[in-house]
C-alpha positions, 0 to 999 in steps of 0.5 A: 689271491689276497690269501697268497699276497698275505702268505707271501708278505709274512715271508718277505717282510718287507712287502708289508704294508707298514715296510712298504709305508717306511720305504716310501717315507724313506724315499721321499724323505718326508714326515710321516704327517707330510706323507699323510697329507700328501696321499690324502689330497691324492686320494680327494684328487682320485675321487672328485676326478671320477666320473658321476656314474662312478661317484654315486655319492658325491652330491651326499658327501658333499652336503655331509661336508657342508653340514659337518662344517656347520655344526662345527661352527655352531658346537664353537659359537657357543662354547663357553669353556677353553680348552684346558678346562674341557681337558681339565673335565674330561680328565677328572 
């Protein structure tokens, strides 16, 4: 079936992914970060509604989140150089 969904895109263009995401920035007139953000919360809504029989791993991915945020704040704590002179070093 995917085959046929390609097969059927590559004569009708505007059944592509990328025609189908212009069409829908067309239409709700927002930019592209807006539409971004919009189908981001969506898709965390879709997924943090799920059942936990359908949502293994949330509790995982929850501790990951947690710990990510963590380390960011450690990584920011002891950072000892602003941003220009990181990008100055990183583009030397």
């Amino acid at each position: 079936m995917q085959h046929t969904q390609q097969l059927v895109a590559v004569e009708d263009p505007n059944l592509t992914p990328s025609a189908r995401l212009l069409a829908d920035l067309d239409d709700t007139g927002l930019e592209f970060a807006d539409y971004g953000m919009q189908t981001a919360l969506q898709y965390r809504d879709y997924f943090a509604d799920l059942s936990n029989d359908l949502n293994q791993h949330a509790e995982m991915f929850s501790a990951e989140a947690e710990d990510s945020l963590k380390r960011q704040q450690e990584i920011e704590r002891t950072d000892s150089i602003s941003l220009d002179e990181y990008m100055d070093r990183y583009y030397s």
